[in-house]
C-alpha positions in Angstrom: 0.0 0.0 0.0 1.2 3.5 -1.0 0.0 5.0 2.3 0.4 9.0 0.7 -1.9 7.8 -2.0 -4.4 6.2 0.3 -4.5 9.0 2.7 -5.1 11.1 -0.3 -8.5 9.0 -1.2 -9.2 8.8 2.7 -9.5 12.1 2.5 -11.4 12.7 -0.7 -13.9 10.6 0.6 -13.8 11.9 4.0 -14.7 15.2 2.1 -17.1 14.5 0.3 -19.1 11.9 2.4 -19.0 10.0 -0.7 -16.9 7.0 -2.1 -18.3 7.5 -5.7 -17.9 11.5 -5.4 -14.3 10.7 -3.8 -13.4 8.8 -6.1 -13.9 11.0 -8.9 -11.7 13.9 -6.9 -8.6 11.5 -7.3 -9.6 10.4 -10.9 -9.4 6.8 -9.6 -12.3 3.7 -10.0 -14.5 3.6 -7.1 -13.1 -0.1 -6.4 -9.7 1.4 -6.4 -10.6 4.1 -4.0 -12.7 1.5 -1.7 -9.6 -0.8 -1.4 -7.0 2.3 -0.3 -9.1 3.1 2.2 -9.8 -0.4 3.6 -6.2 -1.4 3.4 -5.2 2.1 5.4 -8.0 1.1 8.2 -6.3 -2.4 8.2 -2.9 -0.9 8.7 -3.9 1.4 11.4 -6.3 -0.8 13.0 -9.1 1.6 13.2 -12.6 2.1 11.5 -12.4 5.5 9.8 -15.5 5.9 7.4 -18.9 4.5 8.7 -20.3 3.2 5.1 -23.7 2.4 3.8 -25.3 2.4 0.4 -25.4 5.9 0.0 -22.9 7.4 2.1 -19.3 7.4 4.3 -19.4 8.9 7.6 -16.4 9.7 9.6 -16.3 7.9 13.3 -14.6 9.6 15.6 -11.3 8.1 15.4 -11.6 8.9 11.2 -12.3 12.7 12.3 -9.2 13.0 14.2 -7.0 11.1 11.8 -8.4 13.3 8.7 -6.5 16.7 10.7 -3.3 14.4 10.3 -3.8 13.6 6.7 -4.6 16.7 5.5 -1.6 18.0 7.2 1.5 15.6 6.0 0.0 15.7 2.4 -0.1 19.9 2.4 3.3 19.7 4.1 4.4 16.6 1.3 2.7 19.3 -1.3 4.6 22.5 0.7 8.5 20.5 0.2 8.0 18.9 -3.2 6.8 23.0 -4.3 9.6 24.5 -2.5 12.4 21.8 -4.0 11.2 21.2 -7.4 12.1 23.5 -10.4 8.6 25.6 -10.2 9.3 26.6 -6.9 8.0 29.9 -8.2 5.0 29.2 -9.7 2.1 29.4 -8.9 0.2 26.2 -9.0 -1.7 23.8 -6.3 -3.9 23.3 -3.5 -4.6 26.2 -1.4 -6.8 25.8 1.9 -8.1 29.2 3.3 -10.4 30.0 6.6 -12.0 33.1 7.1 -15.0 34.4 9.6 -18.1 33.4 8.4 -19.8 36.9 7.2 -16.4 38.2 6.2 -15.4 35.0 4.6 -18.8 35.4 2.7 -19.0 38.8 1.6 -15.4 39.1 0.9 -13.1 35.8 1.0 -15.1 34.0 -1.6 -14.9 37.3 -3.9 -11.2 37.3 -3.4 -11.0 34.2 -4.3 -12.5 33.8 -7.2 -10.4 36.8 -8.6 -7.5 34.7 -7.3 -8.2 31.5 -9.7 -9.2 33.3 -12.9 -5.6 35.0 -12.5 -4.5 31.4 -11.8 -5.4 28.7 -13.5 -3.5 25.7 -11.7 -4.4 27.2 -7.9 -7.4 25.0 -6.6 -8.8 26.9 -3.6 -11.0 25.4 -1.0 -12.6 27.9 1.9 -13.9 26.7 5.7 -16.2 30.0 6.6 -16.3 29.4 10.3 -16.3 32.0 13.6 -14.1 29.2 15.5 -10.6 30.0 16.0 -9.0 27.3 13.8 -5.8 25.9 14.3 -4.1 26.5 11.2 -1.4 24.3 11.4 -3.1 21.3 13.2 -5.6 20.8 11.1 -3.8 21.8 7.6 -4.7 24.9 6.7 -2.3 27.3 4.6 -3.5 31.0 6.3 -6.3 32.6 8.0 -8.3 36.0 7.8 -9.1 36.8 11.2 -10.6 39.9 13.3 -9.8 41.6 16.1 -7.1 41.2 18.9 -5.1 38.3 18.2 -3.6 36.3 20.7 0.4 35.5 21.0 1.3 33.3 18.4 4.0 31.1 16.2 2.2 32.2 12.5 2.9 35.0 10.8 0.5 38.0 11.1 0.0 40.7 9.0 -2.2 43.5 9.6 -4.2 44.6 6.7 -6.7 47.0 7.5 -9.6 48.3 10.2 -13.6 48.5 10.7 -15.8 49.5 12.9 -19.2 48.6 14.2 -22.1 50.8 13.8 -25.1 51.2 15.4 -28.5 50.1 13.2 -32.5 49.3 12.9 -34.8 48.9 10.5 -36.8 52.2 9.6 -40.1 50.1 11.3 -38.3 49.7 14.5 -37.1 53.5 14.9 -40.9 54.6 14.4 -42.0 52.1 16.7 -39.7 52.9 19.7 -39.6 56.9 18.4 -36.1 59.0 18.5 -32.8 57.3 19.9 -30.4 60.5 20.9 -28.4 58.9 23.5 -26.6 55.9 24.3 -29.0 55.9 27.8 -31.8 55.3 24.8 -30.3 51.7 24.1 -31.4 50.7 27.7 -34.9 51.1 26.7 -34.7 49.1 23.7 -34.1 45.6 22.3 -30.8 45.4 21.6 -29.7 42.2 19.1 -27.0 40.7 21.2 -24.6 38.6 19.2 -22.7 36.3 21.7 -19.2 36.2 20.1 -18.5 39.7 21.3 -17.4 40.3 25.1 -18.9 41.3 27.4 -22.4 40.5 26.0 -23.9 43.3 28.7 -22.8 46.0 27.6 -21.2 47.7 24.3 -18.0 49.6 23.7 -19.2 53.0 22.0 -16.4 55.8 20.8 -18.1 59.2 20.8 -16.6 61.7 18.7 -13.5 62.5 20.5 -12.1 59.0 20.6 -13.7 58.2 24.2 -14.9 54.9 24.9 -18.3 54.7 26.6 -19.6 51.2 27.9 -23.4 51.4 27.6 -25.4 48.6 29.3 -27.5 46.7 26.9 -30.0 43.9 26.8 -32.4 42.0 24.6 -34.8 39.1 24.2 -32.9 38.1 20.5 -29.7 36.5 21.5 -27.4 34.9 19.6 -24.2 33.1 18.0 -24.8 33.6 14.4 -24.7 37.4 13.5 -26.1 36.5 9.7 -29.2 35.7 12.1 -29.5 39.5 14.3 -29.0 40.8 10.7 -32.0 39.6 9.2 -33.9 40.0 12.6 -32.9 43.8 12.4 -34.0 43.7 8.5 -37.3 42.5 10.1 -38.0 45.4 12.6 -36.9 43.7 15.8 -34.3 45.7 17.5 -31.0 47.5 17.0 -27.7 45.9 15.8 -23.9 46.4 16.4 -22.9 45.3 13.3 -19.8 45.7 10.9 -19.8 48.8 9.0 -19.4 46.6 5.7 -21.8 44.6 6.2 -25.0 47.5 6.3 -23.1 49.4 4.1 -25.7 48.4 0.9 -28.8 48.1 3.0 -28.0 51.5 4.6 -27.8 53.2 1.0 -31.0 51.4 -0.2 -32.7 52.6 3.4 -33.5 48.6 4.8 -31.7 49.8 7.6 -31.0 53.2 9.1 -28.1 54.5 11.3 -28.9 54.8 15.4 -26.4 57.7 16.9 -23.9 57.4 14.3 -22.0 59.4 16.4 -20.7 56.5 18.3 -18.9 53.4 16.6 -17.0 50.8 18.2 -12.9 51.3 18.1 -11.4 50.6 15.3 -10.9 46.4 14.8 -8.0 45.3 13.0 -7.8 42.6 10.4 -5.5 40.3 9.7 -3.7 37.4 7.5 -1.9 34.7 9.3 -0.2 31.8 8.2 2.6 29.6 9.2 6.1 30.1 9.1 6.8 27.3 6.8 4.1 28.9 3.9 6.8 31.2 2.8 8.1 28.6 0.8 5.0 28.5 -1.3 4.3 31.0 -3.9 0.6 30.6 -3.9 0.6 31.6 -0.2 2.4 34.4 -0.6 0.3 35.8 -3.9 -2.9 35.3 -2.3 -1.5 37.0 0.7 -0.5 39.9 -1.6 -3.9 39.9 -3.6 -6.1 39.8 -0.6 -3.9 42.8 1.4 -4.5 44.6 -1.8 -8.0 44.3 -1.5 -8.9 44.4 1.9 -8.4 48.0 3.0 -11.2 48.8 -0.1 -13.3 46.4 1.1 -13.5 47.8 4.4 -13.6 51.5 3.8 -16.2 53.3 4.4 
């Protein structure tokens, strides 16, 4: 058994909860694919894939062992790019995670910009609000938010946002004029859990001072895609990204709430690990989305 290669079709399968959809992301015979994978369970002594007519399931041992995989065969990928006589081009597998709304409304954008310039770059994005660990679990860089923790990767700053303050035009005539931050005590705030303290909200006035305004709500919740469409719908205010209202503010789905006061700036950020500077497609993608970010998040 080539153990490389049958980690390779572990993991197309593992991918695409699929044998027969696996097996056509190798370009190998479903037979082919069925026996890699059975011979690498026999070698490791483990069930990976749960199977039945229509599907393959990772067990939990399989979900742990998939990290690995994917790991050696980027880092197999990372050496053979960085020895062989292409070392400079631009060609291969490139895995990418972003936040979720950010990944959305701006990664996958990015990205598709990023494979029409290059046509042997496959790119495969994980949109998710959990802090990934990039090299664990075999990802090439991250976009993140916000204030990042000590760390081995490489960061680079890119640009800035800001939340702002938002309802729907319904909601402000229900609840009538909002002209101070005491107002938001009195109203139902959409409270997205990801940002701490969830009792209160960071608000710069004009001058650069921070006020922290006490704030509650009966809409809680993990998924700010969700308060967003719950503030479309007339049910409170929202702290959200200034990119992210930017088009519903111009097309008056949503109006500002004291735009005086914004959060402080957040930054945003590419990381990756030290050992992805010997790839050229790290490093372009790196360049192309730095060049596009600060746009992005301008005003």
């Amino acid at each position: 058994m080539d153990r490389l290669e049958a980690m390779a079709a572990f993991v197309a399968v593992a991918d695409s909860a699929s044998f027969t959809r696996g097996a056509a992301r190798v370009g190998k015979p479903v037979s082919t694919v069925s026996r890699l994978v059975a011979a690498l369970e026999a070698h490791l002594g483990a069930l990976l894939l749960a199977r039945d007519t229509r599907k393959a399931m990772l067990t939990d041992q399989g979900r742990e062992y998939l990290a690995h995989c994917k790991r050696i065969l980027a880092d197999v990928d990372e050496a053979e790019s960085a020895l062989g006589r292409d070392a400079q081009s631009i060609t291969g597998a490139l895995r990418l995670t972003a936040p979720a709304v950010l990944g959305r409304m701006f990664a996958a954008q990015t990205v598709s910009a990023f494979v029409r310039d290059h046509a042997e770059v496959r790119v495969e994005i994980s949109l998710t609000d959990r802090l990934v660990d990039l090299i664990g679990e075999g990802f090439d860089l991250a976009i993140r938010t916000g204030d990042l923790e000590d760390s081995e990767l490489i960061v680079r700053r890119v640009g800035v946002f800001q939340r702002i303050l938002c309802c729907s035009p319904g909601y402000l005539e229900q609840v009538g004029p909002i002209t101070a931050l005491d107002d938001l005590q009195r109203l139902n705030c959409l409270v997205f859990t990801r940002l701490r303290p969830l009792a209160e909200w960071p608000l710069a006035d004009e001058t650069g001072e921070v006020h922290r305004t006490p704030v509650s709500g009966r809409i809680v919740a993990d998924d700010i895609d969700a308060l967003y469409e719950a503030a479309l719908d007339g049910a409170g205010v929202l702290l959200t990204p200034s990119w992210q209202a930017r088009q519903d503010l111009r097309s008056g789905r949503l109006v500002p709430v004291l735009p005086q006061y914004r959060t402080p700036s957040v930054p945003v950020c590419i990381l990756f690990p030290r050992a992805k500077l010997l790839s050229a497609r790290v490093r372009a993608f790196v360049d192309a989305a730095a060049a596009a970010l600060p746009a992005f998040l301008a005003e």
